[in-house]
N, C-alpha and C positions, 0 to 999 in steps of 0.2 A: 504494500500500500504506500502511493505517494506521502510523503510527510508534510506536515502544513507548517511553512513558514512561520505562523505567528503561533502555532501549537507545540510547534518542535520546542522542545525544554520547557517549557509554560509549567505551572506549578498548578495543577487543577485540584481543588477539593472539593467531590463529590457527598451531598448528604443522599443518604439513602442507596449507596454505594454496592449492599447484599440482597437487594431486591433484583426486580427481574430487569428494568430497565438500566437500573445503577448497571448488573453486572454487563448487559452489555455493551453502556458506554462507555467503562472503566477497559475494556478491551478495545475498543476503538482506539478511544483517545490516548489508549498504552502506543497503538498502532502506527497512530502520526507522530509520535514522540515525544507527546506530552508524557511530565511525572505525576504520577495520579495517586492521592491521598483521597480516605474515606473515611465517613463518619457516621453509624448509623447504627440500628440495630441488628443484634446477631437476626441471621435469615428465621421470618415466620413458616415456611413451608419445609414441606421433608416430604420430597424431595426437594433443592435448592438449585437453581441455576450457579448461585454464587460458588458452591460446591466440587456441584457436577461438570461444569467448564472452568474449573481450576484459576478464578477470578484471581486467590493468592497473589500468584504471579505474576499479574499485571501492575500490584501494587508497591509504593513505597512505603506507603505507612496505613494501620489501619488501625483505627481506635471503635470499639465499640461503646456506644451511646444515648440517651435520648436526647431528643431536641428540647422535653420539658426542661433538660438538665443545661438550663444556660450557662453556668459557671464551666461543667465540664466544655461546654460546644465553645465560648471563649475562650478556654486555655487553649481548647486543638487549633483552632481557628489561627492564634496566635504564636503557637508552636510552627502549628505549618507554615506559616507567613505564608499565603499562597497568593499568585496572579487574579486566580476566578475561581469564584464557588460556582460548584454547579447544582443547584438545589432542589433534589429527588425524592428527598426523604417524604413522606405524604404517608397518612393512611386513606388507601385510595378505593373502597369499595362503598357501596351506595348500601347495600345490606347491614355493612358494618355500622354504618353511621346511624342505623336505627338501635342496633343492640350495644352499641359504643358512644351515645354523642357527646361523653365530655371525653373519652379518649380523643375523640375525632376533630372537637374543637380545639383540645389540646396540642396536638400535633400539628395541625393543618393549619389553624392561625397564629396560637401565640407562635408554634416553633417558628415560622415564616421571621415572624416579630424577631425573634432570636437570630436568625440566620443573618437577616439584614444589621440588626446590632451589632452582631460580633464581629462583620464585613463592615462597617462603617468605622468602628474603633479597631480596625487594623489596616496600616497605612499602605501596606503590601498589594491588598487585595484592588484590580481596578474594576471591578465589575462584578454580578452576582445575573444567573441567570435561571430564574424561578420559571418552575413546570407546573401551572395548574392544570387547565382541563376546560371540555367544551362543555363541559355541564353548570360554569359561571354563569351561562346568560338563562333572564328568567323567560320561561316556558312561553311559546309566540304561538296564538292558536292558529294562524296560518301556516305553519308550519317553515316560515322563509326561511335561505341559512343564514345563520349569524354572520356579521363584522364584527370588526373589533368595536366600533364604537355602539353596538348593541346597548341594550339595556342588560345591566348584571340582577342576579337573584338568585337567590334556591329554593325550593321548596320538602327538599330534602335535606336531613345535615350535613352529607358528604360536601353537594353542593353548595351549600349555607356555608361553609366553612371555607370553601375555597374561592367565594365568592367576596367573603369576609378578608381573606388573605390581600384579596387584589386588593380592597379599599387600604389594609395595612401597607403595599407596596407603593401604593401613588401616594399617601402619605409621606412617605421616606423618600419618594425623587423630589417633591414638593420641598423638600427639607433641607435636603444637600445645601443648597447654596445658604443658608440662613448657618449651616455648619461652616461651611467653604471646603466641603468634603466631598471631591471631585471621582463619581463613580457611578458607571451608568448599570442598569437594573432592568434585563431585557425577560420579558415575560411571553411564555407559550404555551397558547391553549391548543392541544394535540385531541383529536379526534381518536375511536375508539383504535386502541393499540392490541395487538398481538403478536404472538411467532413463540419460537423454541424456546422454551426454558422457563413460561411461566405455569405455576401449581398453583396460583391462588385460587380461594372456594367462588363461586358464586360468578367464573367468569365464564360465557358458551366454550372455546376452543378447548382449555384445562378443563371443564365438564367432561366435554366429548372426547379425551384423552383418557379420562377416568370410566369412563364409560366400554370405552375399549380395553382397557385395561380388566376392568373386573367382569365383563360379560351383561352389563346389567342398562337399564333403559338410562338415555339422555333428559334430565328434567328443566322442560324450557319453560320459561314465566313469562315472558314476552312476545310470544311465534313472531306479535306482527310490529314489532318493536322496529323502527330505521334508523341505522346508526352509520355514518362516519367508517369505515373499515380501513384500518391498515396497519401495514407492519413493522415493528418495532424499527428496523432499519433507516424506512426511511425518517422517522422522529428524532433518530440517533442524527441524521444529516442537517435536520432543520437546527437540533442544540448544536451540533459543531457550528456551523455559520452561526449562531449566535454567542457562543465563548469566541470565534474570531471577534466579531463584530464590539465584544466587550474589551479587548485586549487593542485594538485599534486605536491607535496614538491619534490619528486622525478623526475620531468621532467625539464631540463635544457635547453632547443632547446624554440627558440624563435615561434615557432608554425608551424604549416604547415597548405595547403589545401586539402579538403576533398570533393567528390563524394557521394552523396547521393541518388541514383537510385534504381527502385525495380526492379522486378525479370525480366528478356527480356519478357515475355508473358504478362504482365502489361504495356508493353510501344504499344501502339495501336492507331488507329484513332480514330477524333472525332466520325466521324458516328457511329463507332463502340463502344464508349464510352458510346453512345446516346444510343443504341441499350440493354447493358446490365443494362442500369440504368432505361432503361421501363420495362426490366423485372423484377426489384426488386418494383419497385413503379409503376407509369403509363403511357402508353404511352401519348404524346404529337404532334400536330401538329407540322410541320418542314416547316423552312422559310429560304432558304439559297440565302446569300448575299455578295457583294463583298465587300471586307474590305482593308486596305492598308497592304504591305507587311509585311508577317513572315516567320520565318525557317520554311521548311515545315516538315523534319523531324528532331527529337532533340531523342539521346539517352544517357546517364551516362552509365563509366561501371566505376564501384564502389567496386571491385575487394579490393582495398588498404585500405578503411573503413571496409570492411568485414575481411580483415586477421590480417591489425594492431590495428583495436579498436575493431573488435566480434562485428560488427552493420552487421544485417540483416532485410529489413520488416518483421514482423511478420503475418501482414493484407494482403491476397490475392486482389486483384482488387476487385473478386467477394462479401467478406467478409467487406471492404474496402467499397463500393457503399449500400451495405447493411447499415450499419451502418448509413451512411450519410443519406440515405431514410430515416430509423427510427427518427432520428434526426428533419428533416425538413417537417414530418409528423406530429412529436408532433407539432414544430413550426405554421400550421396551425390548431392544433385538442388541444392543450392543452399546449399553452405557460407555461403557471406560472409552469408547470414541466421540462423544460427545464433547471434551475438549476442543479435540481437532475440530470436529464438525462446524464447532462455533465459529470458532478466529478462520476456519474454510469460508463461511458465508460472510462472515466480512469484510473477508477479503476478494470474494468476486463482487460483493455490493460494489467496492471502492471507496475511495474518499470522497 
């Protein structure tokens, strides 16, 4: 993989670094030659991607964490003296948010609150680059896709919380100059994510993994849910252009927000989701059940990321489900290859 000029030697810390997305940028950004420090919680799932593709190794330092725990998050923060945070850590399920909401507020807004403090009172850092989600903006009954300049809300606490996050980050760019603490704060709401290595509960693909796994029915809560589809890679590519864009001597704007959606024919229902991902892998029994409320339709237009940063998916859905098959086919046929398999995919992705 080409190495990226302003990535090569950069000093990135990742929060939320043993998660599924952490693990795979922390191999990326190992890739272009950044040194990659993490901070986060030991991995929720067993199986772990962080684990099973042997993340270790990509890293310089790795401190285990919560983000409630601001004292320990400032000491790392300020040990590592690092370039750019890259800020993952989230608890990121909508389910959980019902059976967790002060976990969930806890993490998702104050920790934000935290991330950004501990980046602001170290002099090192020139940028922070927060991952919320397309679930900020509040429910449109026409169903249009979002902007960035949308109206924000949740109705859910996952959403409520990350929705809450953003008003704590434009807070803090508001702020900079009354500090004279020169640091831009680039923000991406990514549409629904998948591919190899994620085990959390309550998400369709890791279901339908599970499902194949133990012999037994798929249980869908949404058949006619339309969501946003894509995969983990290409989100990996929108946060790389946005840690360049943070590290950029030549950028003086305290950051903006960003739309991360794939093409309109990739935003589909679940049934439908289901349907192309037995054709790449297997079918599965179907178990549909009623679940507590969600958006029923959710689309990004991303328009402003494709003309001011040249971010486009690369991965069609169909290309995209492929992948992830492969993936989670070694996972039951030949784990101890799932290392390679990883740093293999992305490094035919590219940079």
């Amino acid at each position: 993989m080409t190495k990226s000029s302003r990535l090569d030697g950069a000093r990135i810390l990742i929060t939320g670094h043993t998660g599924f997305t952490g693990s795979w940028m922390a191999l990326k950004l190992a890739a272009l030659g950044a040194e990659i420090h993490g901070f986060a919680l030991a991995p929720d799932t067993k199986p772990a991607l962080f684990d099973l593709a042997d993340i270790w190794s990509a890293l310089k330092s790795h401190t285990l964490g919560d983000l409630a725990d601001y004292s320990l998050l400032l000491d790392t923060v300020q040990r590592v003296a690092p370039d750019a945070i890259l800020h993952l850590a989230a608890q990121p399920l909508v389910l959980t948010g019902y059976a967790q909401p002060i976990r969930t507020f806890l993490t998702n807004t104050q920790g934000t609150a935290h991330v950004l403090e501990a980046a602001r009172l170290t002099p090192s850092v020139r940028g922070v680059v927060a991952i919320t989600t397309d679930k900020v903006y509040m429910p449109d009954p026409k169903a249009l896709p979002f902007s960035e300049a949308s109206r924000l809300g949740g109705k859910d606490h996952y959403s409520a919380s990350k929705a809450a996050a953003e008003l704590i980050i434009e807070g803090y760019r508001h702020s900079l100059s009354v500090w004279n603490r020169p640091m831009r704060i680039e923000v991406a709401r990514g549409g629904n994510i998948f591919g190899g290595g994620d085990f959390a509960p309550h998400r369709i693909i890791p279901d339908f993994y599970r499902a194949v796994q133990s012999g037994t029915a798929l249980k869908l809560r949404k058949p006619e849910a339309k969501r946003p589809w894509q995969h983990v890679l290409d989100l990996c590519e929108a946060y790389r252009l946005l840690l360049e864009r943070v590290l950029n001597p030549d950028e003086k704007a305290t950051g903006d927000n960003w739309n991360f959606g794939p093409e309109p024919q990739a935003s589909i229902k679940v049934i439908d989701l289901i349907k192309r991902l037995e054709a790449v892998w297997q079918p599965v029994p179907l178990d549909i059940e009623t679940g507590p409320p969600e958006t029923l339709n959710l689309a990004l237009n991303s328009q402003k990321a494709r003309s001011q940063l040249g971010w486009q998916p690369r991965l069609t859905l169909d290309e995209a489900l492929k992948l992830s098959a492969e993936w989670y086919r070694a996972a039951l046929e030949r784990p101890d290859q799932l290392a390679t398999l990883t740093r293999q995919q992305i490094e035919a992705y590219g940079a």
